[in-house]
C-alpha positions as a Markdown table, in Angstrom:
| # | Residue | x | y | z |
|---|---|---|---|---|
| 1 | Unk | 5.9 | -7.5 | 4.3 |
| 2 | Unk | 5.8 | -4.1 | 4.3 |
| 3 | Unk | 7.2 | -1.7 | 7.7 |
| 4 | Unk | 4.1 | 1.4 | 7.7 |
| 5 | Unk | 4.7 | 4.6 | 9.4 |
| 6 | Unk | 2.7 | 3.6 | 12.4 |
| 7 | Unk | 5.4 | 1.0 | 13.5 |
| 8 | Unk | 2.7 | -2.2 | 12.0 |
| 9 | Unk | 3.6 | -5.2 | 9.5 |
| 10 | Unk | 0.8 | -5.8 | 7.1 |
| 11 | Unk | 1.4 | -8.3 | 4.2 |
| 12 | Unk | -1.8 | -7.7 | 2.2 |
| 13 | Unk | -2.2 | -4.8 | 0.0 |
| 14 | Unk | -5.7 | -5.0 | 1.0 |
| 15 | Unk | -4.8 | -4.4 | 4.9 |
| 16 | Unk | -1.8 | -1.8 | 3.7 |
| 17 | Unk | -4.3 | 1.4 | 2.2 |
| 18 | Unk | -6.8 | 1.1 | 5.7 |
| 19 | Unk | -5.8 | 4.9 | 6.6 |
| 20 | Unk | -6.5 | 6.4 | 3.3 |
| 21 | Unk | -10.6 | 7.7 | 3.6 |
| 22 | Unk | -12.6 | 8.0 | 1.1 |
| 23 | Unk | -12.0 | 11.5 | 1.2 |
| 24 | Unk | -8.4 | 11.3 | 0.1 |
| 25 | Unk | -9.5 | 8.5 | -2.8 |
| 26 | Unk | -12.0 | 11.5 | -4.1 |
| 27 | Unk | -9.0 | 14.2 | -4.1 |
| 28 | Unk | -6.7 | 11.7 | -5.6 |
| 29 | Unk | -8.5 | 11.3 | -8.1 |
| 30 | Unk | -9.7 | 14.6 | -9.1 |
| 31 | Unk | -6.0 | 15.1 | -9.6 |
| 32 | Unk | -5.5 | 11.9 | -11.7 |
| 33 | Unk | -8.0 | 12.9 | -14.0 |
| 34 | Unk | -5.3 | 14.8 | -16.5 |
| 35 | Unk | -7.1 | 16.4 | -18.8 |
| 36 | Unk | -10.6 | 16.8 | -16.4 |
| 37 | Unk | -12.6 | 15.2 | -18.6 |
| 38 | Unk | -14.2 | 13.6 | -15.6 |
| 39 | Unk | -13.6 | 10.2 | -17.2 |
| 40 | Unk | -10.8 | 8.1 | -16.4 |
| 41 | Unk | -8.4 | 6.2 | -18.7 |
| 42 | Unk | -6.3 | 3.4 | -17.6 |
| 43 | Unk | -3.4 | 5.7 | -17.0 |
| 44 | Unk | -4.6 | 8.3 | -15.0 |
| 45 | Unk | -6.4 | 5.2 | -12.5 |
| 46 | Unk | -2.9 | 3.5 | -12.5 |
| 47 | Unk | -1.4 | 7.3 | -11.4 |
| 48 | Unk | -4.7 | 7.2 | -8.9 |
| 49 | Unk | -3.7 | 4.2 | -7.4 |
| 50 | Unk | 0.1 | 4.6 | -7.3 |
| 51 | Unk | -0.8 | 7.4 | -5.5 |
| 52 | Unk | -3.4 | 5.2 | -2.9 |
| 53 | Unk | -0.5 | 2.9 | -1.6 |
| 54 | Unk | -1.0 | 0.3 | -4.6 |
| 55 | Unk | 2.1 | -2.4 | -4.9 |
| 56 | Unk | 1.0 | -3.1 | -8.3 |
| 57 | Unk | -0.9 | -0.2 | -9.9 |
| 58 | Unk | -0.7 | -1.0 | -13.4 |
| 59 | Unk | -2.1 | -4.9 | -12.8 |
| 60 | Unk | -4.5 | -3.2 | -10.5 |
| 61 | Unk | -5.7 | -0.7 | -12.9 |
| 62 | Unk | -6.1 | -3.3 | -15.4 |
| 63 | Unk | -8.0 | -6.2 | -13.0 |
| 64 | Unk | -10.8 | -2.6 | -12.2 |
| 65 | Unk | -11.1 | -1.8 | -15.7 |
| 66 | Unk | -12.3 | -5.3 | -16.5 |
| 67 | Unk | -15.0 | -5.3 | -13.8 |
| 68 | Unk | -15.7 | -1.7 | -13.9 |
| 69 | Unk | -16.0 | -0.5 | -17.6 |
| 70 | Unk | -19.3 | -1.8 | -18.6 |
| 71 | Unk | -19.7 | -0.4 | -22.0 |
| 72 | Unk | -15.4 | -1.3 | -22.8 |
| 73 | Unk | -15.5 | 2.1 | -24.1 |
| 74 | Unk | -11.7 | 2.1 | -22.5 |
| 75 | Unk | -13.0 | 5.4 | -19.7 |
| 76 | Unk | -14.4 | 4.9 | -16.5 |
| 77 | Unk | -16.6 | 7.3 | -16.7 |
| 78 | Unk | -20.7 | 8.2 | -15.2 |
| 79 | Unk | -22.4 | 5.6 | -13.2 |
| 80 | Unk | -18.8 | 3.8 | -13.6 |
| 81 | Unk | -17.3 | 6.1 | -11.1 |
| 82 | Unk | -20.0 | 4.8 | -8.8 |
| 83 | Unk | -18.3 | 1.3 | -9.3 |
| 84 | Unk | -14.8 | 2.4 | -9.1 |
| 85 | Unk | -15.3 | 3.9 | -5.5 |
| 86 | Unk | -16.8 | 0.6 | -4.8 |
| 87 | Unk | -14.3 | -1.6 | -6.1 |
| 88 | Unk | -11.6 | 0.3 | -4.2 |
| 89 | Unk | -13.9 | -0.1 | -1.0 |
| 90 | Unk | -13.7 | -3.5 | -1.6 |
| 91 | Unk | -9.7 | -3.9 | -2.0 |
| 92 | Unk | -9.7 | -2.2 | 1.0 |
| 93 | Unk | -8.9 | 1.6 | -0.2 |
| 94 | Unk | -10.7 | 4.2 | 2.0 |
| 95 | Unk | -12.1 | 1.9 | 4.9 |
């Protein structure tokens, strides 16, 4: 269980990220993407999401890279971004 700033338990890393918007998820990460490529390897998502409020970035970066990067070309990259801010929607990032 984790104590938040706003004096709530939460338990689920799915309820913990409810106050970051999609707003802060698209400045995060424009800043994660290193070398601004615009694509993003599985270390600049696992800085992303450290950043977001994740418990477990690395397992979580590795879990979105397996249901986001289509082409396993090892970037998230184009219409892939599209499914990253999707995924994170749907782990309860940005909600």
């Amino acid at each position: 269980m984790i104590y938040s700033k706003k004096t709530t338990f939460v338990s689920r890393e799915k309820d913990f990220p409810q106050t970051v918007t999609m707003h802060k998820i698209m400045n995060v990460l424009k800043e994660a993407d290193i070398n601004k490529d615009g694509h993003f390897n599985k270390e600049e998502l696992k800085h992303a999401l450290k950043d977001l409020g994740s418990f477990f970035p690395g397992w979580r970066a590795k879990r979105a890279f397996r249901k986001i990067d289509a082409n396993n070309d090892g970037q998230i990259s184009g219409q892939e971004i599209d499914s990253l801010f999707e995924y994170l929607h749907s782990r309860g990032f940005g909600k």
